[in-house]
C-alpha positions as CSV (number, residue, x, y, z in Angstrom):
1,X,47.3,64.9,68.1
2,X,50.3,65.8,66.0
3,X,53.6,64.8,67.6
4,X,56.5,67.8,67.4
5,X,60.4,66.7,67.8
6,X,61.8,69.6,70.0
7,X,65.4,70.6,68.5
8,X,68.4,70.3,70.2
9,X,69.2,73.3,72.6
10,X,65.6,74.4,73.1
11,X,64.5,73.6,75.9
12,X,61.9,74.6,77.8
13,X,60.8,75.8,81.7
14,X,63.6,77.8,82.7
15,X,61.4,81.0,84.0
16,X,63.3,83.8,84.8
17,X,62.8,86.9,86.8
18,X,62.4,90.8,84.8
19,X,66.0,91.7,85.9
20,X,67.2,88.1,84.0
21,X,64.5,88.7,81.2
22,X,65.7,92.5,80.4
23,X,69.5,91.8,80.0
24,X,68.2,89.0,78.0
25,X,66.6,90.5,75.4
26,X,68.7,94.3,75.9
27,X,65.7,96.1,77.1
28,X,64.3,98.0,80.6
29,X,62.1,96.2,82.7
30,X,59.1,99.1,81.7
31,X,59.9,97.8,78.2
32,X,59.2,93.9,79.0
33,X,55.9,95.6,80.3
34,X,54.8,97.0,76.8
35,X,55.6,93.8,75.2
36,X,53.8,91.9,77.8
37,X,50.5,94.1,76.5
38,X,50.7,94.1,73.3
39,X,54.0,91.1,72.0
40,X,53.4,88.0,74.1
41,X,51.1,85.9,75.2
42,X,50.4,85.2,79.1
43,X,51.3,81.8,80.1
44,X,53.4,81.3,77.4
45,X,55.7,83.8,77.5
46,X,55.4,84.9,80.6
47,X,53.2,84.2,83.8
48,X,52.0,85.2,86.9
49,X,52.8,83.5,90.0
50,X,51.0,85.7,92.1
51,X,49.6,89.6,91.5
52,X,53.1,90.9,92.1
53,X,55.3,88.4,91.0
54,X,55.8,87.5,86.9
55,X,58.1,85.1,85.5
56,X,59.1,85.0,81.6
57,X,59.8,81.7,79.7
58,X,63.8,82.4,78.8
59,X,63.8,79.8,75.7
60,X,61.0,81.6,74.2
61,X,62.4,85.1,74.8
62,X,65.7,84.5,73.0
63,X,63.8,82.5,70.5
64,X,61.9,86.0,70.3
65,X,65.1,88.0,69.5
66,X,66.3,85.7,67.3
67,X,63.0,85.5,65.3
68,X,61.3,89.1,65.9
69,X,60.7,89.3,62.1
70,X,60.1,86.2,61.2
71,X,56.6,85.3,63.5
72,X,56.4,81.8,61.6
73,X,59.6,80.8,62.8
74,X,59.2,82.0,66.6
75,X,55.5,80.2,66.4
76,X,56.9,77.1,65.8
77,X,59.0,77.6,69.4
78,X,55.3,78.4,70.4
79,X,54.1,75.1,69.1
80,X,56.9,72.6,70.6
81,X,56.8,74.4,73.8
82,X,53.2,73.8,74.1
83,X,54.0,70.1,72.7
84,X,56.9,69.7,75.6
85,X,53.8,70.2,78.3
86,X,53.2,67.2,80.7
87,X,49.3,68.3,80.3
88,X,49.9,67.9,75.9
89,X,51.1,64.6,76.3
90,X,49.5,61.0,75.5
91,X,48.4,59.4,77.7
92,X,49.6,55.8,78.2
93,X,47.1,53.3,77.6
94,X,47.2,49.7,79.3
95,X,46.7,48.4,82.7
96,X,48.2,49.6,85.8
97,X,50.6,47.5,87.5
98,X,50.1,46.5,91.0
């Protein structure tokens, strides 16, 4: 498993609502849903919490805007955030204490 070192000020799990997303990035809320279809990746960038309700990841969007043209850049963001995930961690090995 390769280890990542997030870099300072990007931090990740602050997932916002479309209102927060759109004045984010400078764009309608029917714009955020053309980019969910064909820009972003579900569960990464965004998710669903239920059928109605979608949250977007906020580090990634601005990480986004900042690195539109530049997709290896904005994959590495991809690539610690996935790193930063309780379920991408090692595990601990040893004995439980009592």
């Amino acid at each position: 498993m390769t280890s990542f070192n997030v870099p300072q000020g990007l931090a990740f799990g602050n997932w916002i609502r479309k209102k927060e997303a759109a004045k984010i990035i400078g764009m309608s809320t029917h714009t955020l849903k053309l980019y969910r279809k064909k820009h972003w990746t579900e569960n990464i960038h965004f998710l669903y919490l239920n059928s109605r309700t979608i949250r977007y990841n906020e580090s990634l969007l601005r990480d986004w805007i900042a690195n539109r043209y530049c997709s290896k850049a904005h994959q590495r963001a991809i690539e610690f955030y996935l790193a930063s995930l309780l379920s991408n961690q090692q595990k601990k090995r040893g004995r439980k204490s009592k």
